[in-house]
C-alpha positions in Angstrom: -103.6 -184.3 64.5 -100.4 -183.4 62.9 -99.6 -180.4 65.2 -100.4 -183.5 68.2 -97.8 -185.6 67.0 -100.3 -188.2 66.2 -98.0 -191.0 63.9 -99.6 -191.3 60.2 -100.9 -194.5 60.8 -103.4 -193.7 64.1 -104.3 -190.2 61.7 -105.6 -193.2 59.0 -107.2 -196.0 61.5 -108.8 -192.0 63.0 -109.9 -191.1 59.3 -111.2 -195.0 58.2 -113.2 -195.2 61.7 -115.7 -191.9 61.2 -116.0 -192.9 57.6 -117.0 -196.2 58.4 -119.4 -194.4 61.5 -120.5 -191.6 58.4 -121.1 -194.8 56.6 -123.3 -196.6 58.9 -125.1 -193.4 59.1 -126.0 -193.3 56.1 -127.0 -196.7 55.4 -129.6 -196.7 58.4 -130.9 -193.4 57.2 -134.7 -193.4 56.0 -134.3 -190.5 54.0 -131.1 -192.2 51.9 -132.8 -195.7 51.5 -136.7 -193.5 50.3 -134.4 -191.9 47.7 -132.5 -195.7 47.0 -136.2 -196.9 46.4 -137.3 -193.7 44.1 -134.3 -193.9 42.2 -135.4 -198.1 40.9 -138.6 -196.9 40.3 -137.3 -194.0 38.4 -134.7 -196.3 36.2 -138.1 -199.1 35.8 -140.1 -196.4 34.3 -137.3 -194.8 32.2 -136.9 -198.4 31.3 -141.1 -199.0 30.6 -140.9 -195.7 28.5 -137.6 -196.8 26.0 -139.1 -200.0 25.5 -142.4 -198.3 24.3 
């Protein structure tokens, strides 16, 4: 973008739009939110176990 002569700031609003469409990406995943929901039942047994 440089070598373009794109100014700095349209090379930031570029950068902060595909991390906010990487973003979105992610969120609507399945496989992010399965491991989301794995990770609280993970932390509720570790939490079961300790208090054992």
């Amino acid at each position: 973008m440089i070598s373009h002569n794109i100014s700095q700031q349209q090379r930031l609003l570029n950068l902060n739009e595909s991390a906010r469409r990487q973003m979105n990406i992610l969120k609507n995943n399945k496989g992010i939110k399965e491991l989301g929901l794995l990770q609280k039942q993970i932390n509720k047994d570790k939490i079961l176990i300790e208090n054992k």
